[in-house]
N, C-alpha and C positions, 0 to 999 in steps of 0.2 A: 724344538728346545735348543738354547743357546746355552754353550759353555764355554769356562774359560780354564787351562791348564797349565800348572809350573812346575818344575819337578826341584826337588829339593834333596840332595845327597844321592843322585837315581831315581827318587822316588816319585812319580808321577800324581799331583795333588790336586784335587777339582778347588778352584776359587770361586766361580761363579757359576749356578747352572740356575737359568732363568729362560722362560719363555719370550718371546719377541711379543713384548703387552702391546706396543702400538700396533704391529700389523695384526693382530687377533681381535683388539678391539674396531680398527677400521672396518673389518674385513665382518665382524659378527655386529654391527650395529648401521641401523638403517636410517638413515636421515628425514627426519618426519615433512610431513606437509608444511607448506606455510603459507597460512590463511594470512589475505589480503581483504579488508572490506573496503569496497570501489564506491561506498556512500558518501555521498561531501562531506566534510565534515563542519563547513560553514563557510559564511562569506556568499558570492553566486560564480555561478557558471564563468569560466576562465579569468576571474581573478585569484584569489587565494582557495580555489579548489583544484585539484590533480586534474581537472576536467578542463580542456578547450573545443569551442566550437570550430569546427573545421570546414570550408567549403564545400562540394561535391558541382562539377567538378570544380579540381584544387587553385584553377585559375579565376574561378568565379569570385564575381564578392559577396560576401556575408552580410546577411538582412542586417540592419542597424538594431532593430528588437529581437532580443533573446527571445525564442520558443521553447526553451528548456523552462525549468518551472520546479521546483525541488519540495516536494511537501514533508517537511521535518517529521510532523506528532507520528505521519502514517509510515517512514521512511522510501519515500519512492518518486522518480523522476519521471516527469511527467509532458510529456510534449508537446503544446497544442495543436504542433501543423502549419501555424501560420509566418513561417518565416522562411520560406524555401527551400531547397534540397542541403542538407548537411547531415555532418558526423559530429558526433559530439566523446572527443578523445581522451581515454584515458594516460595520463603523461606519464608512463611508463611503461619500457618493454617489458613482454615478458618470452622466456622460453618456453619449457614442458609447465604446462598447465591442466586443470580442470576447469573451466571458466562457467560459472552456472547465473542462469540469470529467468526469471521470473515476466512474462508481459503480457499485456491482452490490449485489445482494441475498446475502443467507446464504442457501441453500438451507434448507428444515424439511419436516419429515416426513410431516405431516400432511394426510390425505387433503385433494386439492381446495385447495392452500394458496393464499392471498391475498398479495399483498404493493403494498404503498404506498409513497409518500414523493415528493418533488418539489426542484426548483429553483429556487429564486425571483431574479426581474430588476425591475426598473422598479415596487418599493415601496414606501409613503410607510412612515415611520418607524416606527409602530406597526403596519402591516402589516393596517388595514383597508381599503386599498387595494394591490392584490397581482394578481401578472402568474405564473404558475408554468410551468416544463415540466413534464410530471407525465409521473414515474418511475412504470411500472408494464408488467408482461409484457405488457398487450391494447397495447401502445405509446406511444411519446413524443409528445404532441401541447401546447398552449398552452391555456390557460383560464385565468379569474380575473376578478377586479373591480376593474372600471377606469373611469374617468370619461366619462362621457358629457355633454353639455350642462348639464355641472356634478354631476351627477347618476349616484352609486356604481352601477354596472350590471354584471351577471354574462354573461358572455361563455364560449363552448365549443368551439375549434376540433379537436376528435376528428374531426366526420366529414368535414372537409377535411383532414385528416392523408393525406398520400401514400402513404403505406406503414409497417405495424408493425415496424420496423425494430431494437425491444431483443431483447435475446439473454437467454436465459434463465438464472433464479439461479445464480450460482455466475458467470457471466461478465462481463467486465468493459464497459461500453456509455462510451461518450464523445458527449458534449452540448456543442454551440460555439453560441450563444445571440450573433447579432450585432443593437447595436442603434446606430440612426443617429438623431437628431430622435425621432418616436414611431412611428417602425418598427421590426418587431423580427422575426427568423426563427430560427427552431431545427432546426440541421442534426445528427442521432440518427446516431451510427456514419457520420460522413461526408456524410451527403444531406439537404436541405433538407424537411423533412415539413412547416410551417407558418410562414407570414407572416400577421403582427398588426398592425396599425395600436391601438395605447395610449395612452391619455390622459394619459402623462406622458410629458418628455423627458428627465428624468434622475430615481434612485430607488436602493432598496438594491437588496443581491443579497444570497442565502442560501441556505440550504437546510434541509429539511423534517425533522421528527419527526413519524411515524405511524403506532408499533405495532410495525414493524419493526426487523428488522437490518439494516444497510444502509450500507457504507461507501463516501466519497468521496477521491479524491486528484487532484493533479496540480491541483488548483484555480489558474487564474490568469487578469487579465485584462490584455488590452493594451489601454490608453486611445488612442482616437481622436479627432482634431483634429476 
């Protein structure tokens, strides 16, 4: 409590006894989430959407046809694979986040099938600095290239993955990628499989082109204080 005193003929008189309201309200209220929804909102892929298609690698060129694919009624983006290795970025950074994103594979036919593709968090612009959850049946784990004592270094956390926890093509898998300062953990259907210490504290987010079909939805993040 604040007061203010003036004394008047000796007499000591209170004028003002008030609490300090800004620092108690700063101090007792918490700053909520803020929900971002990372769905186009119209127009295609790198014109009038938050979204640009980006090389992998960054010096590469970019297939001439888009393989992105955006299906409105169902909301979900859709990749068909056929346009080479790329990221498809969302144009804005972010900090401390919650990043949740929804994907599965197209099932195919073909004996012994492969399938790829990833999630990307905490990337510099052009994405030769890159953090990914990688989407793929052997399971969800972290890896990528990330700064070390200045210095772009390739990191692999597969064999500290907890448990292969994606469900196979055709099913739908959900990835909640939280990240605070340059910590970051990726929880696959629910459960934490990998914490990363990263060399950045804030970066894009995106997601991957690699051959496959392969669609996302329900993309969104809640910004944290």
């Amino acid at each position: 409590m604040i007061c203010n005193f003036f004394e008047i003929s000796g007499r000591r008189v209170i004028t003002i006894c008030a609490l300090p309201i800004l620092a108690l309200l700063l101090a007792a209220a918490k700053i909520p989430a803020q929900s971002v929804d990372l769905f186009p909102a119209g127009g295609t892929i790198g014109h009038r959407d938050a979204w640009t298609r980006v090389p992998i690698p960054p010096d590469h060129p970019l297939g001439q046809t888009t393989q992105w694919n955006i299906d409105y009624a169902k909301r979900q983006i859709v990749c068909d694979g056929k346009g080479g290795h790329e990221w498809l970025r969302f144009n804005r950074e972010f900090t401390n986040f919650d990043f949740h994103v929804k994907w599965r594979f197209t099932p195919v036919t073909t004996p012994n099938p492969k399938y790829n593709s990833g999630v990307f968090f905490r990337n510099n612009l052009d994405g030769s600095i890159w953090h990914q959850a990688q989407t793929t049946l052997a399971g969800g784990y972290i890896f990528g290239v990330t700064p070390v004592d200045g210095k772009p270094t390739r990191f692999n956390l597969e064999k500290d993955m907890k448990k292969d926890r994606v469900k196979p093509a055709g099913k739908w898998n959900v990835y909640d990628i939280h990240c605070v300062g340059d910590t970051c953990t990726l929880a696959v259907n629910g459960q934490v499989v990998n914490t990363a210490k990263v060399g950045l504290d804030k970066g894009y987010i995106g997601i991957e082109a690699e051959g496959y079909l392969v669609t996302f939805k329900d993309l969104k993040i809640e910004e944290l204080p």
